[in-house]
ZAMARGU-4260 file (C-alpha; in steps of 0.2 Angstrom, whole numbers, plus 5000, padded with zeros to 4 digits):
<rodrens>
0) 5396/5511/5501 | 5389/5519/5488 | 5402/5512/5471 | 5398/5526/5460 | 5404/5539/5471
5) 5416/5551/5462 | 5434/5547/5464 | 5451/5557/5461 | 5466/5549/5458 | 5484/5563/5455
10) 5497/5553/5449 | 5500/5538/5433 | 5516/5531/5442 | 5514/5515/5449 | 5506/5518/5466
15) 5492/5529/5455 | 5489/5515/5442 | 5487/5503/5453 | 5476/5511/5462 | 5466/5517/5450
20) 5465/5497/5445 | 5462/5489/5464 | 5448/5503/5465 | 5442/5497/5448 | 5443/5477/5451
25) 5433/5481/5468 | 5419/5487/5458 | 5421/5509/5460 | 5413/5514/5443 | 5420/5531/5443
30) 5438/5534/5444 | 5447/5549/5433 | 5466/5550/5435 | 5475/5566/5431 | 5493/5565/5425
35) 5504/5580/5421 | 5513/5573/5408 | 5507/5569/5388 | 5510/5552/5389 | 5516/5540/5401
40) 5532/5534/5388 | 5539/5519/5398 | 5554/5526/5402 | 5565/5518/5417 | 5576/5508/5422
45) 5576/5489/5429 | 5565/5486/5443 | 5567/5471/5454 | 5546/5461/5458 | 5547/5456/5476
50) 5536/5443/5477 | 5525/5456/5490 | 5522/5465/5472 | 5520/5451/5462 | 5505/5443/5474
55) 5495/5460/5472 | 5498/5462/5456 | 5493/5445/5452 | 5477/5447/5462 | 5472/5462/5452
60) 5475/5452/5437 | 5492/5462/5430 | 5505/5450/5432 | 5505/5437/5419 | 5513/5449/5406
65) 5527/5454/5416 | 5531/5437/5423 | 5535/5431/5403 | 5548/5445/5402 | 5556/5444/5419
70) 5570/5435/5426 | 5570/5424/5438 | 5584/5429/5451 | 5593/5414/5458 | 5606/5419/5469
75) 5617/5434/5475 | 5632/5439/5477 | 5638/5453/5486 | 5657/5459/5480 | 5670/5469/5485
80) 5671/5484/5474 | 5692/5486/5473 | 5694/5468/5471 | 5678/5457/5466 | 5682/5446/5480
85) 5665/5440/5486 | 5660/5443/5504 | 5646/5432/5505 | 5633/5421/5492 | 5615/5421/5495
90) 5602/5406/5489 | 5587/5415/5484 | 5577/5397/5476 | 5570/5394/5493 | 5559/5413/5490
95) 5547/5405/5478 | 5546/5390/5491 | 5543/5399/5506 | 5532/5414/5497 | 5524/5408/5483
100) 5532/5417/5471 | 5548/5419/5466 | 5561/5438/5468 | 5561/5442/5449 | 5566/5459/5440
105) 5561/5465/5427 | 5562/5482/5416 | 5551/5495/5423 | 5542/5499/5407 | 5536/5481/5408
110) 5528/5485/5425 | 5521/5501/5421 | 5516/5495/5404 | 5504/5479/5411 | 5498/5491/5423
115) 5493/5503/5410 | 5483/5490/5399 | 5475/5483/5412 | 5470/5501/5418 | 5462/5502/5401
120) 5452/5488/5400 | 5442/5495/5415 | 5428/5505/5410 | 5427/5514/5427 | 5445/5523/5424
125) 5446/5537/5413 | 5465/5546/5411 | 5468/5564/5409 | 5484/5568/5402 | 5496/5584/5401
130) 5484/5589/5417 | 5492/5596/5433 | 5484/5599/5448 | 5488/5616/5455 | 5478/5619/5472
135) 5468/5607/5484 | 5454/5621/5488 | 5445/5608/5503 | 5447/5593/5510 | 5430/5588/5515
140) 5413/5584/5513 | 5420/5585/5495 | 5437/5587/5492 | 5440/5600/5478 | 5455/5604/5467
145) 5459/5616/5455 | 5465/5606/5440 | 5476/5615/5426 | 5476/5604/5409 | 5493/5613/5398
150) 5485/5622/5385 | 5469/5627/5395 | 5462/5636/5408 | 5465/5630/5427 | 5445/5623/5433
155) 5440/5617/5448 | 5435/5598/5453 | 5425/5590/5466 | 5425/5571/5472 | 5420/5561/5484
160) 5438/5555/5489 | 5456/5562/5483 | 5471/5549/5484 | 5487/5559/5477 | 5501/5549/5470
165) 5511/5562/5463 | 5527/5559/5472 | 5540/5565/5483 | 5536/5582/5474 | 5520/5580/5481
170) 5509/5596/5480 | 5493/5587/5489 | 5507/5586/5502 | 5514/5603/5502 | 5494/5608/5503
175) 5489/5596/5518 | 5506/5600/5528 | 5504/5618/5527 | 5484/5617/5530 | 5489/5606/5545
180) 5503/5618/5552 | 5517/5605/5550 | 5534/5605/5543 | 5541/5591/5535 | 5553/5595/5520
185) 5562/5586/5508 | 5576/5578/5517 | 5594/5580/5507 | 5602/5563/5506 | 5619/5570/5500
190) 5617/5553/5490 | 5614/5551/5469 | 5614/5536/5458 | 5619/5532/5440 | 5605/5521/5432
195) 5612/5513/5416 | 5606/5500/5405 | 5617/5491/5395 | 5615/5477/5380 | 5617/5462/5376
200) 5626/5465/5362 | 5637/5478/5369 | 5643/5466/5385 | 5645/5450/5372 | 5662/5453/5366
205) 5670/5453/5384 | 5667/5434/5391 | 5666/5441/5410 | 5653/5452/5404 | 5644/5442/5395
210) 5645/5429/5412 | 5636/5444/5422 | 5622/5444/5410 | 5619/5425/5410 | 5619/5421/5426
215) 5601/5423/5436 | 5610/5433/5449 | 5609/5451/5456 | 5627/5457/5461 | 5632/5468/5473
220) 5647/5477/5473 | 5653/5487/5488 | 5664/5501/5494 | 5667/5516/5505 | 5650/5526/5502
225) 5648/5518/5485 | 5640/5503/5479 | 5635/5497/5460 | 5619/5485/5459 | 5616/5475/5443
230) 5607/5460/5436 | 5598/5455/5419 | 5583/5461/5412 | 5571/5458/5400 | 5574/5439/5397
235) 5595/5443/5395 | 5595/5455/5382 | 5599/5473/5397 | 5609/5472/5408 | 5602/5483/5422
240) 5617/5495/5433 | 5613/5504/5447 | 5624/5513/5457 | 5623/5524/5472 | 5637/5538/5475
245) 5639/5553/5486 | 5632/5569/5479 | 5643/5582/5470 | 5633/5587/5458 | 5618/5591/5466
250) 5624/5600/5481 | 5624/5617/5475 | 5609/5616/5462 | 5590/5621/5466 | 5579/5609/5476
255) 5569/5607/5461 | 5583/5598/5452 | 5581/5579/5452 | 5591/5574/5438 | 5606/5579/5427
260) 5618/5575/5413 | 5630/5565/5421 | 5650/5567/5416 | 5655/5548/5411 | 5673/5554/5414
265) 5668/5558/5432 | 5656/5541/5433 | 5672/5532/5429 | 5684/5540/5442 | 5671/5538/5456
270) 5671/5519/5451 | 5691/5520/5448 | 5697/5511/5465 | 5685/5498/5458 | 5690/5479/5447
275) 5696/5483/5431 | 5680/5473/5426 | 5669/5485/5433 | 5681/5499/5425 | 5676/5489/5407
280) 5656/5487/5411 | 5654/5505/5416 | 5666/5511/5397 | 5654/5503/5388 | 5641/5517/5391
285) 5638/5528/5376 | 5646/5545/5380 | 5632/5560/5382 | 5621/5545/5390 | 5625/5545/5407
290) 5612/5551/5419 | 5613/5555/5437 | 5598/5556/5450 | 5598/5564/5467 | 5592/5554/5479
295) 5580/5562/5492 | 5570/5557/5505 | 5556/5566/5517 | 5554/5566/5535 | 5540/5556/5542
300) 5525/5564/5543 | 5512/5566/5557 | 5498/5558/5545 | 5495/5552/5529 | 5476/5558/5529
305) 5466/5574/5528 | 5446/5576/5528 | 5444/5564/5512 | 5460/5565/5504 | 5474/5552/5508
310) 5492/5551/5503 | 5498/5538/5490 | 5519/5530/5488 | 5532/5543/5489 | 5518/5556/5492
315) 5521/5548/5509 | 5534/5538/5509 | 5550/5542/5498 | 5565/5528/5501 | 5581/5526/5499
320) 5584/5510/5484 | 5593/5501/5495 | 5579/5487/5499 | 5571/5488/5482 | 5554/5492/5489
325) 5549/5508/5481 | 5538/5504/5468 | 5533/5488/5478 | 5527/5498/5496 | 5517/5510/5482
330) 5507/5496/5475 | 5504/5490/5494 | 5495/5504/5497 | 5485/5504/5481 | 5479/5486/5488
335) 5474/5492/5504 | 5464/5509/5499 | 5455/5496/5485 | 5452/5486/5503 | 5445/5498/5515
340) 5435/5510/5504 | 5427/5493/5498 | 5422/5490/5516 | 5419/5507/5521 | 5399/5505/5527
345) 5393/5519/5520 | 5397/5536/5507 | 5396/5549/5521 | 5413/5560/5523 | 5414/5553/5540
350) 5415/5536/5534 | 5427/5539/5523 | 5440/5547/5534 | 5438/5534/5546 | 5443/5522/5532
355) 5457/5532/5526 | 5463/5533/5543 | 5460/5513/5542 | 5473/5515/5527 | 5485/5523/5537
360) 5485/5511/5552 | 5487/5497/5541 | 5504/5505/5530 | 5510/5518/5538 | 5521/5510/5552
365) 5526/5496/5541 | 5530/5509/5525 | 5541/5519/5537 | 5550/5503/5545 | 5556/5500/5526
370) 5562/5518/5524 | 5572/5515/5539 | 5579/5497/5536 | 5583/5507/5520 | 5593/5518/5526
375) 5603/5508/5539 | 5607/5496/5525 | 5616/5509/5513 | 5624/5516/5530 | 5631/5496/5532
380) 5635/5495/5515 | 5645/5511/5514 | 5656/5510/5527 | 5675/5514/5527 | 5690/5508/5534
385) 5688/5503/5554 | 5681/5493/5568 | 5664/5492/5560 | 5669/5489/5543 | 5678/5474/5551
390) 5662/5467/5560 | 5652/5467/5544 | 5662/5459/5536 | 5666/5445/5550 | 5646/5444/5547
395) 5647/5444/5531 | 5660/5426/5532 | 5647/5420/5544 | 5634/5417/5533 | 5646/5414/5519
400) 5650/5397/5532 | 5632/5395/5534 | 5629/5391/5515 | 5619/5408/5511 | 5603/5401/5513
405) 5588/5410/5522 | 5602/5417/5535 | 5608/5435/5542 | 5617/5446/5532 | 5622/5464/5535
410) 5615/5467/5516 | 5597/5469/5523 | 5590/5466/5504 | 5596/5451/5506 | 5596/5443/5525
415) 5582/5431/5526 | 5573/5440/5540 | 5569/5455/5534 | 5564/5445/5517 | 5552/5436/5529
420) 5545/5453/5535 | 5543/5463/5517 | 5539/5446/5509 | 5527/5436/5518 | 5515/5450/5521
425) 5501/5451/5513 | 5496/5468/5516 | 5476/5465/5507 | 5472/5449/5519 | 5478/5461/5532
430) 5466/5476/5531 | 5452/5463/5525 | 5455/5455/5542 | 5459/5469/5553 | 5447/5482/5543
435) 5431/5482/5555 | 5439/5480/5571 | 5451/5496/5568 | 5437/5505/5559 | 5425/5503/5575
440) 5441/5511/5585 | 5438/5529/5577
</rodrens>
């Protein structure tokens, strides 16, 4: 494999930075990354650094930064919403033990940010702000775009290999769906969330408040097709709430439409059946500063690649927050694509495919099993009164007896099996294991 071939990378989220960077640290010398907006401004949320993140982004030399910020989660506790009685405890200090690094979380401009500098201390990565790419013209020997920068004319670009991580607005998708005859649209979730950050200084007064954002905990707090996520940030000093709601205010507005100003009188009646503590906590955002996201998803597609072109994070595979493994499955795949175009053997288009199919073996069915897990848990977590509500909950006392360490619990976030799963994979050993045995397949 030739390391100066020409390499295009759509997207400066976090599946496109890292990218761009495992690319770079496996020696590529020639990696532009096309961003539509001016800058990348750090905006966000919190975040939660599963230690599946946190080993890659160690490995590609990005981690130490966001580690000193972070805050290492101890424990959970999962809650019911009306009367903050809990339902069951998690222990989450045997993670670190078992996986080598501990479940952290952090803000999300402290990911993006370390990603970015270390991006930038690479001389093979050059970024191209407030540049949007408007058509993918072919797919091989070379793929080429056309390329439209804001206050320019649109041009065309040629590359060796095209990895698009623009999202689950993807156009790279839209293109390769429609050149491959497929339909796969944007699936409606009829879910939103309300992402709010709190202060220190604003919880400090109130001393159950001020508990929530001491403690090394996440908390969960449950009710029928709600729930409020939350946990400290950014060594105490955010609190970090997220909620997930059905969607009212999205329902009838274009497709387009991702966010919106959110009413903090209707964020407080959807929460209303909930503690009076919760009722405090969510009062304390600023009026004019709530904002609501729509939640939405995409059926699986048939593939992820096309000629020399591969699909990147939720280009390929948007999820539901509910595991906490957006951001991380994104960063999986950057490790693998730095893996396999590494050992592809040679610069021909041929090789190339075959590779990127390589990449799409090695994530695809694992990335859609997480979408899926996903899924079921908000269902779990959501339900109402009845037969089933009862049996989670009876599970829920089960591991409650059984101490909440590494056991079952309907919360699949937090059940020590599926942790083993998203956890103790190491997706880069995988492919630099299973690379020449799959490639010799195609």
């Amino acid at each position: 494999m030739d390391k100066d071939l020409k390499i295009v990378v759509i997207g400066a989220g976090m599946g496109g930075l890292a990218t761009a960077l495992a690319l770079a640290k496996k020696g590529f010398t020639s990696i532009d990354l096309y961003e539509t907006a001016s800058n990348l401004g750090f905006v966000g949320a919190g975040i939660q650094l599963a230690p599946n993140m946190a080993r890659i982004l160690d490995n590609l030399g990005a981690w130490k930064r966001i580690e000193e910020e972070a805050v290492e989660l101890k424990e959970t506790s999962i809650r019911q919403g009306a009367g903050d009685v809990e339902l069951a405890h998690v222990d989450l200090n045997y993670i670190k033990e078992t996986y080598g690094y501990a479940h952290m979380v952090g803000h999300r401009s402290s990911l993006a940010g370390s990603l970015y500098e270390s991006c930038q201390a690479e001389k093979a990565i050059t970024f191209h702000f407030s540049h949007s790419i408007e058509e993918v013209k072919s797919w091989t020997p070379k793929p080429t775009l056309v390329i439209k920068p804001r206050n320019g004319e649109p041009f065309t670009r040629e590359c060796d290999v095209l990895l698009s991580a623009d999202g689950v607005k993807s156009k790279t998708r839209e293109a390769m769906l429609e050149e491959l005859k497929v339909d796969a649209k944007i699936v409606d979730t009829d879910q939103a969330a309300y992402r709010i950050m709190l202060k220190r200084e604003e919880m400090e007064n109130d001393p159950e408040l001020l508990a929530l954002i001491d403690n090394d905990r996440v908390t969960r707090w449950i009710g029928e097709k709600r729930h409020i996520i939350a946990y400290p940030v950014s060594n105490k000093t955010i609190y970090n709430i997220s909620t997930t709601q059905p969607d009212t205010n999205f329902a009838a507005a274009p497709s387009a439409t991702y966010t919106t100003k959110g009413s903090k009188k209707e964020m407080l009646e959807i929460f209303g059946d909930f503690c009076p503590m919760i009722g405090r906590m969510l009062d304390l955002v600023p009026d004019g500063e709530v904002c609501e996201w729509k939640l939405r998803v995409h059926a699986p597609l048939p593939t992820w690649v096309h000629g020399s072109v591969a699909l990147v994070g939720d280009a390929c595979h948007p999820t539901l927050p509910h595991l906490a493994q957006g951001a991380a499955q994104a960063i999986e795949d950057a490790a693998v694509l730095g893996e396999v175009l590494s050992l592809c053997p040679s610069s021909s288009a041929s090789d190339i495919n075959k590779s990127l199919q390589v990449y799409e073996i090695i994530r695809k069915e694992r990335a859609e099993t997480l979408v899926e897990l996903a899924a079921a848990s908000g269902r779990d977590l959501h339900l109402g009164a009845g037969a089933a509500k009862e049996e989670r909950d009876r599970k829920f006392a089960e591991a409650q007896k059984l101490g909440g360490k590494g056991v079952p619990v309907p919360d699949k976030w937090a059940d020590a099996d599926v942790q083993r799963m998203i956890y103790g994979h190491d997706c880069a050993k995988v492919a630099g294991e299973e690379f020449g045995k799959l490639f010799a397949k195609l």
